[in-house]
C-alpha positions as CSV (number, residue, x, y, z in Angstrom):
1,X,11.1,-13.5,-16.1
2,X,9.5,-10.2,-16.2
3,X,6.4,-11.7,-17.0
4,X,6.8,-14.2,-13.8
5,X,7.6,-10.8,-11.6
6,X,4.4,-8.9,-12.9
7,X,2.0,-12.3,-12.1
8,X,4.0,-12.8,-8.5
9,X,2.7,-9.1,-7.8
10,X,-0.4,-9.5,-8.8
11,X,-1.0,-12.2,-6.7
12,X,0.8,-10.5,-3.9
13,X,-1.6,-7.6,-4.0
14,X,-4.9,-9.8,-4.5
15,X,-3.8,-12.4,-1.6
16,X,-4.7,-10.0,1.2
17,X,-8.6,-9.6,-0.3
18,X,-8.6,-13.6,-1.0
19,X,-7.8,-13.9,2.8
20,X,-10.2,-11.5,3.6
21,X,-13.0,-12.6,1.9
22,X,-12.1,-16.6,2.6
23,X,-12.1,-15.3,6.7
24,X,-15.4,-13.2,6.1
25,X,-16.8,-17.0,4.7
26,X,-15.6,-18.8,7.6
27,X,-17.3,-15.9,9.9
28,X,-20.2,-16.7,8.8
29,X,-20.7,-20.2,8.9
30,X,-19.3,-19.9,12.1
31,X,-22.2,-17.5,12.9
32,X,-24.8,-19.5,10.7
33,X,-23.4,-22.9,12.6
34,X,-23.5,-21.5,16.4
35,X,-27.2,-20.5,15.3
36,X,-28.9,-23.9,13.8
37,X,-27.3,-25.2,17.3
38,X,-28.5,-22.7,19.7
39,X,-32.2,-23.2,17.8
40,X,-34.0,-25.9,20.2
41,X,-34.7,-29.1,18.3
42,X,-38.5,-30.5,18.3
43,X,-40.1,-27.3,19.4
44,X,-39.6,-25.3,22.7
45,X,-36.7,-26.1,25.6
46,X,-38.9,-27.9,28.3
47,X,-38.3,-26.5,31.3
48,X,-38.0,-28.6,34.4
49,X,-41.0,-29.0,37.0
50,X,-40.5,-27.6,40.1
51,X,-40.9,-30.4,42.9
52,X,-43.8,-30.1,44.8
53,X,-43.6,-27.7,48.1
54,X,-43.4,-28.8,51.3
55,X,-45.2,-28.7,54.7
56,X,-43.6,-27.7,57.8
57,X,-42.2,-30.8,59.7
58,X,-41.0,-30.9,63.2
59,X,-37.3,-31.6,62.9
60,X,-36.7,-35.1,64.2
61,X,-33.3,-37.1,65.5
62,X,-32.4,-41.0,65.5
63,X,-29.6,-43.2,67.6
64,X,-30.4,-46.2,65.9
65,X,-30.2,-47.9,62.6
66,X,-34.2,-49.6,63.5
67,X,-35.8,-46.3,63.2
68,X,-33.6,-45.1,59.7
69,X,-37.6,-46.4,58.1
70,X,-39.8,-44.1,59.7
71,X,-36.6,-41.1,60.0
72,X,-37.1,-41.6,55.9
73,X,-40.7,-41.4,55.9
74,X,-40.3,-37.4,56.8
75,X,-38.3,-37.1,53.4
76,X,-40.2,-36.5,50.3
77,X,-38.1,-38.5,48.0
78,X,-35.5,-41.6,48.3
79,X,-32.6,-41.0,51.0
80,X,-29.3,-41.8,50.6
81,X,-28.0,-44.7,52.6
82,X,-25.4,-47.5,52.9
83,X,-26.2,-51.0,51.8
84,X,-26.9,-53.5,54.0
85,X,-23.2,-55.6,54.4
86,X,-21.4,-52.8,53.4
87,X,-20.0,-52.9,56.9
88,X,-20.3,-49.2,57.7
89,X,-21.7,-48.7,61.2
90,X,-24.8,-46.3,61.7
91,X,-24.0,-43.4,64.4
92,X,-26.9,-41.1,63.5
93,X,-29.7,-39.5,61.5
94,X,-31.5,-36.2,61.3
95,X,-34.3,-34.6,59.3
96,X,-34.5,-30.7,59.6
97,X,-36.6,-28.2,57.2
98,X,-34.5,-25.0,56.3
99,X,-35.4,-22.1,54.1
100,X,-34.6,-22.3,50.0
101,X,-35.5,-18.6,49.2
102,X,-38.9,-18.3,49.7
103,X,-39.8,-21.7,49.8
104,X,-39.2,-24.6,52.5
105,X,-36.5,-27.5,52.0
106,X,-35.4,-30.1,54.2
107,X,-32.6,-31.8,54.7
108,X,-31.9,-35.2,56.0
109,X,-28.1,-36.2,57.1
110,X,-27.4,-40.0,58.2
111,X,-23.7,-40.2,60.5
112,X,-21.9,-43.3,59.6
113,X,-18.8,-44.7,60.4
114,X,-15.5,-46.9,58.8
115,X,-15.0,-50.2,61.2
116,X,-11.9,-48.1,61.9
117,X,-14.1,-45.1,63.6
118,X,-13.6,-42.8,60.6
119,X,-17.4,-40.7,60.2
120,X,-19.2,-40.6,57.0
121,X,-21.7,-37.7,56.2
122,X,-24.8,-39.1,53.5
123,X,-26.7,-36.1,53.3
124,X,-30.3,-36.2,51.4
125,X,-31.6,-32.7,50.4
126,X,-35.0,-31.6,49.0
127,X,-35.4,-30.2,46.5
128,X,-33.0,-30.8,44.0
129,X,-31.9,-27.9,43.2
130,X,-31.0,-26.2,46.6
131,X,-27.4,-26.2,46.4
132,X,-27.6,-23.4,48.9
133,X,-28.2,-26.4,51.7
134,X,-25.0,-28.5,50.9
135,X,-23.4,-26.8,53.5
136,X,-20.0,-24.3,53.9
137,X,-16.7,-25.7,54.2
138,X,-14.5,-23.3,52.3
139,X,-14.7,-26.5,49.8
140,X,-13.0,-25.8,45.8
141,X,-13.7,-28.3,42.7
142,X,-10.9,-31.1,42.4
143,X,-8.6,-31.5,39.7
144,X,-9.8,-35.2,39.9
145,X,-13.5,-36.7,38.2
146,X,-16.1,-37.3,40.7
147,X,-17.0,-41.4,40.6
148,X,-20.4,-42.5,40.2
149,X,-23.1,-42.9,42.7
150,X,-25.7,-44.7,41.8
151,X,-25.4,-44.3,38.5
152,X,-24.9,-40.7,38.3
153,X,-21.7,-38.3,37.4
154,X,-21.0,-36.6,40.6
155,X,-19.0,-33.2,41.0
156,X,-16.3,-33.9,43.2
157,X,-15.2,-30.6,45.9
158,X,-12.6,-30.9,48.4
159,X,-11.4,-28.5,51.9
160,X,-7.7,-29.4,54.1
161,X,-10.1,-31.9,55.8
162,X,-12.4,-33.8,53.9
163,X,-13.6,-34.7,50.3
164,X,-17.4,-34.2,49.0
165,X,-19.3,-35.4,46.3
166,X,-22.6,-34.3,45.0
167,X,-25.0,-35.2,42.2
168,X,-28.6,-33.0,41.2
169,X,-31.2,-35.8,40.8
170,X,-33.6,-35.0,39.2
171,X,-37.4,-34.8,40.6
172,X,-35.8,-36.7,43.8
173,X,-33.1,-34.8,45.1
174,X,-29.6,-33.5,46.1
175,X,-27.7,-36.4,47.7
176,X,-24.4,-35.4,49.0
177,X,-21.3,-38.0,50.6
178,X,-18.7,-36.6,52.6
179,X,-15.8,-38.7,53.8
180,X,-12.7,-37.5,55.5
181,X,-9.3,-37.0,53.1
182,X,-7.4,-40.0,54.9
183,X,-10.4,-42.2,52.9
184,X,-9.9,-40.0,49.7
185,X,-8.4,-43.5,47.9
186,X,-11.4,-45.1,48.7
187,X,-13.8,-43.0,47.8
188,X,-15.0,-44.8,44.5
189,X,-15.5,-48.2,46.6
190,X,-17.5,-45.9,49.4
191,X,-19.8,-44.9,46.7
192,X,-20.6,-48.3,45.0
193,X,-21.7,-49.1,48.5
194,X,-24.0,-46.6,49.2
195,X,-28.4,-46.2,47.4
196,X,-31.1,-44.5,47.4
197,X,-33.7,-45.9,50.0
198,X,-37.5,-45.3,49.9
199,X,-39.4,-46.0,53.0
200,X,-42.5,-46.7,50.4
């Protein structure tokens, strides 16, 4: 018994270093791990291009769906629009340049509506990574996933009034669909019904 007592303590006085040196191990592939992943694979992180700049445009305004071709034609990359048949109704479309630090964006927005007068905001922004022109709106993420638009994840943001999703894409541009809450249930079927458009 005595024998039992003396090996009990002796393992009661070595289990504190065992522990130590078994955490010390697992430190260190921790360390060793977070290090072969943070190393880029296949050479240097590409970075991406930025899009080309811009020339100043006059901005220009459209009443009807006709002239949604050549209001597209200002816009260096596809714009965001409804399908044909999707049964939304075309109110309006802008193209406007705006500042992006110290470069020059623009940003074109097409007014829809529902058949039951609700609007719809498409808004097409250049370049792709000037968040800065989505617009205010005291917006906050959603507990709920963003649905896809055109094939993209989207981040989904909503205010008291409305619901907006966004996706980045790249080397086109920052398409952004804003619906009012009342159509929050239908946003997925909004977005399966909406492309990108090229006037090409």
């Amino acid at each position: 018994m005595k024998i039992i007592l003396k090996k009990y303590a002796v393992v009661r006085k070595m289990l504190p270093k065992i522990l130590g040196a078994l955490l010390s191990l697992g430190a260190l592939a921790a360390l060793y791990f977070t290090l072969v992943l943070a190393q880029p694979q296949g050479g240097p992180a590409q970075s991406p291009e930025p899009q080309p700049l811009l020339s100043p445009s006059p901005a220009m305004a459209i009443t009807s769906e006709g002239d949604l071709r050549e209001l597209a034609q200002t816009f260096p990359a596809p714009v965001m629009s409804f399908m044909s048949g999707s049964g939304m109704q075309f109110v309006s479309g802008t193209s406007v340049d705006a500042a992006v630090g110290r470069s020059q964006g623009r940003v074109l927005t097409l007014t829809w509506q529902t058949p039951e007068g609700e609007p719809l905001s498409l808004r097409s922004i250049y370049p792709a990574e000037a968040l800065e022109l989505m617009g205010k709106g005291d917006y906050h993420f959603s507990a709920v996933a963003g649905p896809s638009l055109f094939g993209l994840s989207s981040v989904r943001m909503e205010n008291r009034d409305t619901v907006r999703v966004h996706v980045q894409a790249a080397g086109r541009g920052l398409y952004v669909l804003t619906v009012p809450a009342s159509l929050a249930g239908s946003l997925s079927d909004i977005c399966r019904s909406v492309q990108l458009f090229s006037a090409e």
